[in-house]
C-alpha positions in Angstrom: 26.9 40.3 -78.6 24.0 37.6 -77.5 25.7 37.4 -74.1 25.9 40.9 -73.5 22.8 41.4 -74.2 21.6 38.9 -72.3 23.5 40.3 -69.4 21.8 43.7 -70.1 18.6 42.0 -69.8 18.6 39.9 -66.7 20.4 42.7 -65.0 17.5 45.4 -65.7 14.4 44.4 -66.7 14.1 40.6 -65.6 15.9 41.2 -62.7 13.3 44.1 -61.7 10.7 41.3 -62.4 11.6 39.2 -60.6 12.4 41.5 -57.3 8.6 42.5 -57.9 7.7 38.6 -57.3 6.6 38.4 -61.0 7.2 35.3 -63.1 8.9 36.5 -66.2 8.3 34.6 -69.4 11.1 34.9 -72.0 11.1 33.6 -75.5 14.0 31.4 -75.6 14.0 30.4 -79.0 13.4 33.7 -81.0 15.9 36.7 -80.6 17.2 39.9 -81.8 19.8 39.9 -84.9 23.2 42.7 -84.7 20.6 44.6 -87.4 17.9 44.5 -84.9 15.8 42.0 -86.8 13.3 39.5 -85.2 15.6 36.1 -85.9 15.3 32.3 -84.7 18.3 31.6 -82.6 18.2 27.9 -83.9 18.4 24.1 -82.8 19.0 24.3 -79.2 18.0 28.1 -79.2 15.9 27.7 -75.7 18.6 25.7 -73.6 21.1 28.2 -74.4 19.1 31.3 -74.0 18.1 29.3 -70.4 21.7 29.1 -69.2 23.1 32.3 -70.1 19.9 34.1 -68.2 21.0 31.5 -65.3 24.5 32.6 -66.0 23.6 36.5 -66.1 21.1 36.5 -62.9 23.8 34.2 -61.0 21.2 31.7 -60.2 21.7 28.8 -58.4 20.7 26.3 -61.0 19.1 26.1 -64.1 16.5 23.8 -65.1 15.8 22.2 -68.6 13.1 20.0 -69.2 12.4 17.9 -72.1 10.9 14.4 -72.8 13.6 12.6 -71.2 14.2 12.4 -67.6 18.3 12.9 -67.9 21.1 11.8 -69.1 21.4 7.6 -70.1 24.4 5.7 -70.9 22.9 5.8 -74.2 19.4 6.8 -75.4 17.1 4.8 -74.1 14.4 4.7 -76.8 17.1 2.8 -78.8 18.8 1.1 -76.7 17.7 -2.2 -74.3 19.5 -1.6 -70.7 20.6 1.7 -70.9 20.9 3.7 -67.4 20.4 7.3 -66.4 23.5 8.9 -64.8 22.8 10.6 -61.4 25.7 13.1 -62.4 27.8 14.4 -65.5 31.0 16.3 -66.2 30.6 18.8 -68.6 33.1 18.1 -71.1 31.5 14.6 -71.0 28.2 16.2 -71.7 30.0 18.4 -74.8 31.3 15.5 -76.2 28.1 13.8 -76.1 26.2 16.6 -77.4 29.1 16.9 -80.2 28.7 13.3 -81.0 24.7 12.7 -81.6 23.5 12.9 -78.2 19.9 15.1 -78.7 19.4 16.1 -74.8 21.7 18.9 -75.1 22.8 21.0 -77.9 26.6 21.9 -77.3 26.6 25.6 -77.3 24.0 25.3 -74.0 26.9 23.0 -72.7 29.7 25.4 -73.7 27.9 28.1 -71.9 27.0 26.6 -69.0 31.1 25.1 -68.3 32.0 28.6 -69.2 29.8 30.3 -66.4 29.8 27.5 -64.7 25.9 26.7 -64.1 24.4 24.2 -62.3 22.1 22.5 -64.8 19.6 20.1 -63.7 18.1 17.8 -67.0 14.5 16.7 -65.4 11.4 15.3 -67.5 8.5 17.4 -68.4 6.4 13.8 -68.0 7.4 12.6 -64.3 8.9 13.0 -61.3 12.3 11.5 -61.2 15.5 13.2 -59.8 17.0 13.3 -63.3 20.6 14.3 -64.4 22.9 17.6 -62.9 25.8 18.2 -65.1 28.2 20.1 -63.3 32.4 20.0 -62.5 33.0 16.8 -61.3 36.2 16.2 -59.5 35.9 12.5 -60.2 34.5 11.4 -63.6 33.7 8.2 -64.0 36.3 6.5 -66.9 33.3 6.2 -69.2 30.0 7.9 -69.2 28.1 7.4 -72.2 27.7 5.7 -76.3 26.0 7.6 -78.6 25.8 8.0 -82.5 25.9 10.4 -84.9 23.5 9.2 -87.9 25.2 12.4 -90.4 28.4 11.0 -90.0 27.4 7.7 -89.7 29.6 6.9 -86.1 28.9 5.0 -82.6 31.1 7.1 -80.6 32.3 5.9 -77.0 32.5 8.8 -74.4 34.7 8.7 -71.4 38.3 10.0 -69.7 39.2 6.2 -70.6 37.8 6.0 -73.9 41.4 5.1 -75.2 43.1 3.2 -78.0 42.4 0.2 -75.9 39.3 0.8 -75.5 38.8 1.7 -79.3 40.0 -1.9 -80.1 37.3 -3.9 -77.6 34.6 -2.3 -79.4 36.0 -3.2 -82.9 36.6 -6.7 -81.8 32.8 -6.6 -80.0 31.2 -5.2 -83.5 33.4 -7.6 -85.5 32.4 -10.7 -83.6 28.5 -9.4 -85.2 29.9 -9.3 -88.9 29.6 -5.5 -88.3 32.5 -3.7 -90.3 34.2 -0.7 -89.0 35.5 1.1 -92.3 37.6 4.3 -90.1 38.1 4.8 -86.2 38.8 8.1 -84.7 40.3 9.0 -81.3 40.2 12.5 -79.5 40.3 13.9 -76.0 37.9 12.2 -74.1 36.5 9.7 -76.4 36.6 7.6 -79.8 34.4 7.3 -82.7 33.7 3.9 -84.9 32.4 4.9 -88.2 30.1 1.7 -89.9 27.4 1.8 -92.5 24.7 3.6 -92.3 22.5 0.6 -92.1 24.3 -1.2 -89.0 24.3 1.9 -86.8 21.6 0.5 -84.6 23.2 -2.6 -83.9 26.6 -1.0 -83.7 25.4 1.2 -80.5 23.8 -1.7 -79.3 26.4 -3.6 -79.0 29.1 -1.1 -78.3 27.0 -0.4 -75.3 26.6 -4.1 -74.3 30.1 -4.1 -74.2 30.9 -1.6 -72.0 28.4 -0.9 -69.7 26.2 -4.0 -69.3 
């Protein structure tokens, strides 16, 4: 229903708009319920709202801002070394988002891979080129660590984020009397799951590991 009418929207009234040179301002984080109530649409409520209008109008890209200038190899207010990708895949960028990563909330993600947007991540605070998550034919084997504080897991993000892999960063956490109590692997990545208390230093060294 929301991407209908979305659709609806972009193609009428926006879409006049913006034909008339007028900058349209659109509430991205409010909505309308099935009932026709005034309703919140939720954590990550404006980047989704943001790519389906892309989406809708057929725009060339869509850009989010927010207090980050991309997408890092981890977050880099935690983590020492950490280095903004120039590109991302988007089922990198969903696992990410799935697994703790706070740039992008996954159902922006899962919109923009389903209409295929061009979605530039930029800073609100400087100038720099930022991230474009798009289809890339060649994704780098891994792309990213992040962690999921809820679940307590340091999650490794990649094409080669295999078993192998999986193992180096229990060995890497283990040399640092950090304990991994469960693993997990999926499509696309693996999770280590470690007390709550040691989830700092887990990242920081699962990240060492791979990526410095």
């Amino acid at each position: 229903h929301a991407e209908a009418r979305i659709e609806m929207i972009a193609a009428g009234e926006l879409a006049a708009a913006l034909e008339r040179g007028e900058i349209a301002v659109v509430s991205g984080f409010q909505g309308v319920s099935p009932e026709g109530g005034i309703t919140t649409l939720g954590r990550g409520g404006s980047d989704t709202t943001a790519v389906e209008l892309a989406a809708a109008l057929k725009a060339d890209r869509c850009e989010i801002y927010s207090d980050v200038d991309g997408i890092y190899t981890a977050d880099p207010r935690l983590v020492t070394g950490a280095v903004r990708l120039d590109s991302i895949d988007y089922g990198d960028m969903l696992h990410l988002a799935l697994h703790g990563s706070q740039v992008l909330h996954s159902r922006s993600v899962e919109a923009a891979m389903r209409a295929n947007v061009r979605v530039h991540l930029l800073s609100s605070f400087t100038r720099h080129e930022g991230t474009v998550m798009c289809k890339l034919d060649d994704r780098p084997g891994l792309c990213g660590v992040t962690r999921d504080p809820s679940l307590g897991t340091v999650s490794i993000i990649g094409r080669e984020a295999d078993a192998h892999v999986l193992a180096e960063a229990v060995a890497a956490l283990a040399h640092s009397d950090i304990i991994v109590t469960r693993t997990e692997l999926f499509d696309g990545g693996c999770s280590l799951f470690v007390s709550p208390d040691r989830l700092l230093p887990a990242l920081e060294i699962t990240h060492r590991r791979f990526f410095r």
